[in-house]
C-alpha positions in Angstrom: 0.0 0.0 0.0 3.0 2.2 0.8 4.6 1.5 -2.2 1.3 2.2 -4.2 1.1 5.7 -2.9 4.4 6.3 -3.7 4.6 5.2 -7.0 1.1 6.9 -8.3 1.1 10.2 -6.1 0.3 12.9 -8.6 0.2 17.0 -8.3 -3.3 17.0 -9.0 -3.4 14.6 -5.5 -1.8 16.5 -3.6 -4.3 19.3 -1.4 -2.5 23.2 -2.3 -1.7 23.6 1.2 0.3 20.6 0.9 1.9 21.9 -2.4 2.5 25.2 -1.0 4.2 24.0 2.1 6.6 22.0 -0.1 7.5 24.6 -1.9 8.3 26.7 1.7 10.5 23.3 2.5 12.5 23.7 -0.5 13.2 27.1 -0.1 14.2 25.9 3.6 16.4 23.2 2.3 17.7 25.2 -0.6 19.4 28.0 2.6 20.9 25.1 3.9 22.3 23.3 1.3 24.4 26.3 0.3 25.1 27.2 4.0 27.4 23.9 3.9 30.0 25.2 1.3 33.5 25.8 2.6 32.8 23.2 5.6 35.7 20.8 5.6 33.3 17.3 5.8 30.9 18.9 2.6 33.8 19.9 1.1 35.9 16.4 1.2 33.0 14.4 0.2 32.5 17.2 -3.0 36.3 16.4 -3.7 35.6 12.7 -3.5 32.3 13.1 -5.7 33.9 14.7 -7.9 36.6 12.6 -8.5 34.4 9.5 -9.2 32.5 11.6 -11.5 36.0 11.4 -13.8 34.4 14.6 -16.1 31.3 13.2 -16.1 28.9 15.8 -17.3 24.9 16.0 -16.2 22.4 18.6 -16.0 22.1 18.3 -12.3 23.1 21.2 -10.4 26.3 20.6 -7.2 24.6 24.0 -5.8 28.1 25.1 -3.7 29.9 25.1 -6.4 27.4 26.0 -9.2 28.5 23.2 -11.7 26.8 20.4 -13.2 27.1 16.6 -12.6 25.2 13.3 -12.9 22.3 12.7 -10.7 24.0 10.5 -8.3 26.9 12.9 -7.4 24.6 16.0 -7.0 22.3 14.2 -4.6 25.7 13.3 -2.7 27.1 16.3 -2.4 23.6 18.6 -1.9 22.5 16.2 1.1 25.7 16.6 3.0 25.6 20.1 2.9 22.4 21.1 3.7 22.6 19.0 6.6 26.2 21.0 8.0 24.7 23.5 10.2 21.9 22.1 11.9 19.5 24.4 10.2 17.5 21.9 8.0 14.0 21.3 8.7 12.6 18.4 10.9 9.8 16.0 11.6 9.0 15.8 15.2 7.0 12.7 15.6 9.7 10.7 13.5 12.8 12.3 14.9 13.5 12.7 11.1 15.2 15.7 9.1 13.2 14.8 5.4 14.2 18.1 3.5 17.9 16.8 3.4 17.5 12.8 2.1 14.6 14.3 0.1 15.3 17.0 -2.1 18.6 16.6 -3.3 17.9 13.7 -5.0 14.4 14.5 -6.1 16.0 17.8 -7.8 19.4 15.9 -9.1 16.8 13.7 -11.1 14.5 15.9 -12.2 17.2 18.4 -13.5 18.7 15.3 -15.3 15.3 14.3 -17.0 13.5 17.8 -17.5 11.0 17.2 -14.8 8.2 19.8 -14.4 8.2 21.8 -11.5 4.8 20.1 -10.6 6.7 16.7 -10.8 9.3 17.6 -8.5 7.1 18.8 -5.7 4.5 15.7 -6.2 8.0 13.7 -5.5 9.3 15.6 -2.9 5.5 15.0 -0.7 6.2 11.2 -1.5 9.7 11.0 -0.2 8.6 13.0 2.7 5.3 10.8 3.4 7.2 7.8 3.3 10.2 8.5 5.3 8.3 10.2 8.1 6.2 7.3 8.2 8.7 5.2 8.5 10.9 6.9 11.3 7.4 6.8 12.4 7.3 3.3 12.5 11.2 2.2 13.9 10.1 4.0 16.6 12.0 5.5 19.7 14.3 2.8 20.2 15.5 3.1 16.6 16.6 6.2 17.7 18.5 5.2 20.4 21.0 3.9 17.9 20.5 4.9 14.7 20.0 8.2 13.3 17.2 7.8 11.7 17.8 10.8 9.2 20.2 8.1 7.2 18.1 4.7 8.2 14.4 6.1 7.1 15.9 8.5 4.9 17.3 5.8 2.3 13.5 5.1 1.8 11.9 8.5 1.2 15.0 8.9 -1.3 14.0 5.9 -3.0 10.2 7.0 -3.0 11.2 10.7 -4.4 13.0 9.2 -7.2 11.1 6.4 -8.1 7.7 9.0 -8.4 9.8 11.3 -11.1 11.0 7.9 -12.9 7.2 6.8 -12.8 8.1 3.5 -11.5 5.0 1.1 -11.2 4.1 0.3 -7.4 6.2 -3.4 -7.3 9.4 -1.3 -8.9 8.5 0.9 -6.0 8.5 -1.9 -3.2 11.7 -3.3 -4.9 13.0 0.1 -4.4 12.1 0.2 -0.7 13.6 -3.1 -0.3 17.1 -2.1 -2.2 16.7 1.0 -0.3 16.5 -0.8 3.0 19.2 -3.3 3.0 21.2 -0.4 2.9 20.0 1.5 5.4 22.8 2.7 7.9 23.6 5.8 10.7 24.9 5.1 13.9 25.0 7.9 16.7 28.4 6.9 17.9 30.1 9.2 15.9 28.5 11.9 18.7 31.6 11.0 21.2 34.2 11.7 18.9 33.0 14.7 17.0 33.7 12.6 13.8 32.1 13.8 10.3 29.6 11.0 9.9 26.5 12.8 10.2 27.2 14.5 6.6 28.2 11.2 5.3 24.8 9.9 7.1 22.6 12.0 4.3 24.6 11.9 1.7 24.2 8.2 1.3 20.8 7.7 2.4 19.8 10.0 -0.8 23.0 8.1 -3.0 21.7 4.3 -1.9 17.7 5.4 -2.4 18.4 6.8 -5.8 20.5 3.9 -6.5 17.5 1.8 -5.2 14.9 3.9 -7.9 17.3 3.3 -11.0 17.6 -0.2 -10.0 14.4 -0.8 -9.9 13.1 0.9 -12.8 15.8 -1.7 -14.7 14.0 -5.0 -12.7 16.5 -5.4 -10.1 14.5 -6.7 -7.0 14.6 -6.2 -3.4 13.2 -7.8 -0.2 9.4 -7.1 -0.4 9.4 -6.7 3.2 11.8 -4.8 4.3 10.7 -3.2 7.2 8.6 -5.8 8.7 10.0 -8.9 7.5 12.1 -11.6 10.4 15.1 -10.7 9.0 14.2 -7.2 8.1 14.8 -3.5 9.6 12.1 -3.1 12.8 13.7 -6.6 13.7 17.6 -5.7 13.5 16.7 -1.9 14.3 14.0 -1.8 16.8 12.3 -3.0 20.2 8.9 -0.7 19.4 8.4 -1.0 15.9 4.3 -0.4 14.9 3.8 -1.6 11.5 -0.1 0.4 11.7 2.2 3.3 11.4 3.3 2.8 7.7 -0.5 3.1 6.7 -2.3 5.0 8.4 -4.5 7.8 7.2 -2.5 7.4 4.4 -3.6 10.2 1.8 -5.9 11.7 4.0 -3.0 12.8 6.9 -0.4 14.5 5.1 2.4 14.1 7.1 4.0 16.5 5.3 2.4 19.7 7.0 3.8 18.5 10.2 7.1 19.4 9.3 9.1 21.6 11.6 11.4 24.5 10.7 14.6 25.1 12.7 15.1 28.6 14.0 18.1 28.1 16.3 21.3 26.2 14.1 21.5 23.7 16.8 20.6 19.9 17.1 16.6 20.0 17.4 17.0 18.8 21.2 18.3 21.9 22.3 15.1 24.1 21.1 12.4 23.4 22.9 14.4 24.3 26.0 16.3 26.9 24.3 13.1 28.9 23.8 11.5 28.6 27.3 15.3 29.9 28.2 14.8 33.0 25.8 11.4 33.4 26.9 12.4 33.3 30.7 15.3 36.0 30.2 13.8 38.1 28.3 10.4 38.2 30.7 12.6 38.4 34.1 15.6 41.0 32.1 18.5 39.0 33.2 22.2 38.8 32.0 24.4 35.8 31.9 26.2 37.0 34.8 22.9 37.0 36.7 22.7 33.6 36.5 23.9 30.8 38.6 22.3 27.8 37.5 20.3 26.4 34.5 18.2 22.9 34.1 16.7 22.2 31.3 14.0 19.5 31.8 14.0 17.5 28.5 13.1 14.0 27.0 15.3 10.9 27.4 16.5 11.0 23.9 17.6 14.8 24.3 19.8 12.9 27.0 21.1 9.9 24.7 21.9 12.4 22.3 23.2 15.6 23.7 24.4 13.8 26.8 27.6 12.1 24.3 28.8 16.0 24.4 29.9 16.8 27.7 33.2 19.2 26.4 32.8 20.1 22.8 35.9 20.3 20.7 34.3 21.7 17.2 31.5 24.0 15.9 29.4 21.0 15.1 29.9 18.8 18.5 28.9 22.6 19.9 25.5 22.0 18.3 25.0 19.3 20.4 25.8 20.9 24.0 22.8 22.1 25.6 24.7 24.1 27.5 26.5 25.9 24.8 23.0 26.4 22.8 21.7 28.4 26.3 25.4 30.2 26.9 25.0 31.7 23.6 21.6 32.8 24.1 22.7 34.4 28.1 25.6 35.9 26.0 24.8 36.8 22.7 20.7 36.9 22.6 20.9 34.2 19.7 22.2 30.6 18.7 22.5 31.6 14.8 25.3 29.9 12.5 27.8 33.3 12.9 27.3 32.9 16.8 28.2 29.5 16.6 31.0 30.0 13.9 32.7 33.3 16.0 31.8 32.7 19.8 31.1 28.5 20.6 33.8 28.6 22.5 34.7 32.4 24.0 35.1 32.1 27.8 32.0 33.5 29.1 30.0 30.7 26.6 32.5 28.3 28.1 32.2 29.2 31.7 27.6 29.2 31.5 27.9 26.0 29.5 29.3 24.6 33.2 26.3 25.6 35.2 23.6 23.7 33.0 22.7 20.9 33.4 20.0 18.3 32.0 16.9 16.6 33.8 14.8 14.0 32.2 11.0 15.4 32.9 8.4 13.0 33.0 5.9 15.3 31.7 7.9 16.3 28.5 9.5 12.3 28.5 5.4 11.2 28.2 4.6 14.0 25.7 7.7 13.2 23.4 8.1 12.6 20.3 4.4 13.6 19.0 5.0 17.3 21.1 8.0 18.6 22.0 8.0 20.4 25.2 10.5 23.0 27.0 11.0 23.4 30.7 13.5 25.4 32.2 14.5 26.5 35.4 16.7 29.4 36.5 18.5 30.0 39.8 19.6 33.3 39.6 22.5 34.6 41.5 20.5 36.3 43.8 19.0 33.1 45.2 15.5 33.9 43.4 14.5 30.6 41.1 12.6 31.0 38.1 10.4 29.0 35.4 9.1 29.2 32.0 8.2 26.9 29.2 7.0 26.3 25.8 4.8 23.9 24.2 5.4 25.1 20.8 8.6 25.6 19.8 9.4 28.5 17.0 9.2 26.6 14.1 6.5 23.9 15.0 3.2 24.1 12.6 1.5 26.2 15.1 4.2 28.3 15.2 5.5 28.5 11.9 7.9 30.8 10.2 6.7 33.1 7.7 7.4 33.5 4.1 9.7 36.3 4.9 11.4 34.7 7.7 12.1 32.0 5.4 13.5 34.2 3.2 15.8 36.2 5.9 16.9 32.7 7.1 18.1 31.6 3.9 19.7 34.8 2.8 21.6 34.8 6.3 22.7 31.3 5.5 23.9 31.9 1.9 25.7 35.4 2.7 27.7 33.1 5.9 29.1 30.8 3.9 29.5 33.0 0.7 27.7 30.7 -1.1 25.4 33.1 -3.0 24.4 36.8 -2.6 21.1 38.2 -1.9 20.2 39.1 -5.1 21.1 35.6 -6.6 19.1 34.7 -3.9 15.5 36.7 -4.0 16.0 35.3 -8.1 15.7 31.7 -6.8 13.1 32.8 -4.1 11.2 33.9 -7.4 12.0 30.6 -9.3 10.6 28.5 -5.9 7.5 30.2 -5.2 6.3 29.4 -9.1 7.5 25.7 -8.8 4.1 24.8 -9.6 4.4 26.7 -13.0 7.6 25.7 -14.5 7.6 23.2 -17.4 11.2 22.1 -17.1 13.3 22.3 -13.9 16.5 24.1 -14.5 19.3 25.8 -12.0 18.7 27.8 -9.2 22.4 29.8 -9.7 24.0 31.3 -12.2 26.7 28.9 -13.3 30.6 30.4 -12.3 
């Protein structure tokens, strides 16, 4: 049934509000992708793609450095970027970033094969449908483990390109099933600050595209994949729910539960990290005004941020609570140039120390469907404070605009020097009129 969606999800299918919140995602993704140019993991795995390419020439578009390849080694190169500075959008219910696995391969094929516009978003919503629903259905102990950005995300890759080849549904579940056997991301990589996570995405959309080609050529895969006795939920999970995969499928549209990120930090830290904004702001403390922070957060905010006890890197800095909440004390925001120019100043250094982390049974309970913040303050006065938030900035509910979208994109392009502002209000005009383009071309001007 999965596989049947998939494979015949049209435009004309899809509800506008669906289509139009697609079309904000890839404008999302598109900031990020280019925020990852010049970051040493992006930048060895574009040196390694491009060296396998051996001149190969394509029509897809490698948007840092604004030349053309073949599908497979834009999709590489695109997925590990945009998922460098923790700014890439994220399903909360999955624990699943779909924006990065997703769109770089949907848009690396459907440059290569003149896709429409309308094609490219109908495959985008099935990538996103089925990989949410599948991080949806590994479940929390999946995540325990795996990052389930590069387990699930090999699927919804597979699903995105198989749509724009028009695969039939069994090419589609031989997809999933190619798709699946590959499916790999393991968290250890936390403890050592290693490059992994880039390597993670860039894969998942690599071995899912690989999957959709394959597929569309007869090569078979394991028709059940995910629920099989030898399959994914039994090497990969303890609380796998197969319902999951199905459910109010075509009618819930996954899709428009998407989160965007607003602080450029692992999504663990934001829930707290807004109560904490919210808290100083209300009571008009400085950094040196306080003597203590918890943050009461969900077990997994634990299994992940708790590997990242003394950050040696930008990125392992992502993943410290405490340095997400020095940043804000000191600085007022947890942005990519706040990260890049202060992670590890002194007084970020020195707050980072008095924060600590308390698995709350209330947001434990509520997690991963809602994603609440708690915080608690002792100030150095002896006064203790609360706050919290039960919709993060970003969350459906609480959405960013158009124009924030915009801002946040531009910021991310101008910091890495990927593109300016005017090349990039010209693709925000090219974006917004996906739905009208006959043939998907570049986003950049070519150097």
């Amino acid at each position: 049934m999965l596989s049947a969606f998939a494979a015949n999800l049209r435009f004309a299918d899809i509800p506008e509000s669906v289509s139009r919140r697609t079309e904000d995602l890839f404008l999302d993704w598109f900031g990020s992708a280019l925020a990852g140019k010049g970051a040493r993991p992006v930048e060895a795995i574009e040196c390694f793609a491009n060296q396998m390419a051996g001149g190969a020439t394509g029509r897809s578009e490698v948007l840092i450095k604004r030349r053309f390849t073949t599908p497979l080694f834009a999709a590489m190169v695109n997925a590990a970027a945009s998922h460098c500075v923790e700014q890439d959008d994220v399903h909360c219910g999955a624990v699943f970033h779909p924006a990065t696995v997703v769109f770089p391969p949907a848009l690396a094929v459907a440059q290569e094969i003149g896709a429409s516009g309308r094609s490219l978003l109908a495959a985008s919503v099935a990538g996103y449908e089925v990989g949410i629903r599948v991080g949806e259905f590994l479940g929390r102990s999946h995540y325990e483990i795996f990052h389930t950005t590069g387990t699930a995300g090999a699927l919804a890759a597979a699903a995105a390109v198989g749509n724009l080849l028009r695969v039939t549904p069994a090419q589609m579940l031989d997809a999933f099933g190619s798709a699946g056997t590959q499916a790999a991301g393991l968290w250890e990589f936390l403890r050592d600050g290693a490059d992994s996570k880039q390597l993670h995405t860039a894969k998942a959309a690599v071995n899912g595209l690989i999957a959709a080609y394959l597929a569309k050529e007869g090569f078979t895969g394991a028709s059940q994949i995910l629920e099989g006795p030898k399959g994914m939920a039994s090497g990969m999970s303890r609380d796998a729910d197969p319902q999951k995969l199905t459910e109010h499928l075509g009618s819930r549209w996954a899709t428009l539960e998407t989160s965007f990120k607003y602080h450029a930090s692992c999504r663990h830290t934001h829930p707290a990290a807004d109560a904490f904004l919210n808290l100083i702001g209300t009571h008009r403390l400085g950094s040196n005004q306080i003597a203590e922070v918890t943050a009461h957060v969900h077990q997994a905010a634990v299994d992940v941020l708790g590997a990242v006890e003394n950050p040696q890197t930008v990125h392992q800095a992502k993943f410290s609570m405490g340095t997400v909440l020095g940043l804000l004390a000191v600085f007022g925001r947890a942005g990519v140039q706040e990260f890049e120019n202060h992670w590890n100043e002194p007084r970020v250094v020195a707050f980072r120390q008095r924060v600590r982390m308390l698995v709350d049974d209330e947001v434990d309970r509520a997690y991963p469907v809602r994603w609440i913040g708690k915080i608690t303050v002792l100030t150095s006065d002896g006064r203790t404070l609360h706050d919290r938030v039960d919709k993060p900035k970003g969350d459906p509910e609480n959405s960013l605009s158009r124009t924030e979208l915009e801002e946040k994109a531009i910021e991310l392009a101008v910091y890495s020097d990927a593109a300016s502002e005017k090349e990039m209000k010209s693709a925000f005009r090219r974006i917004w009129d996906l739905a009208k383009v006959s043939k998907v071309g570049p986003f950049l001007p070519q150097s």
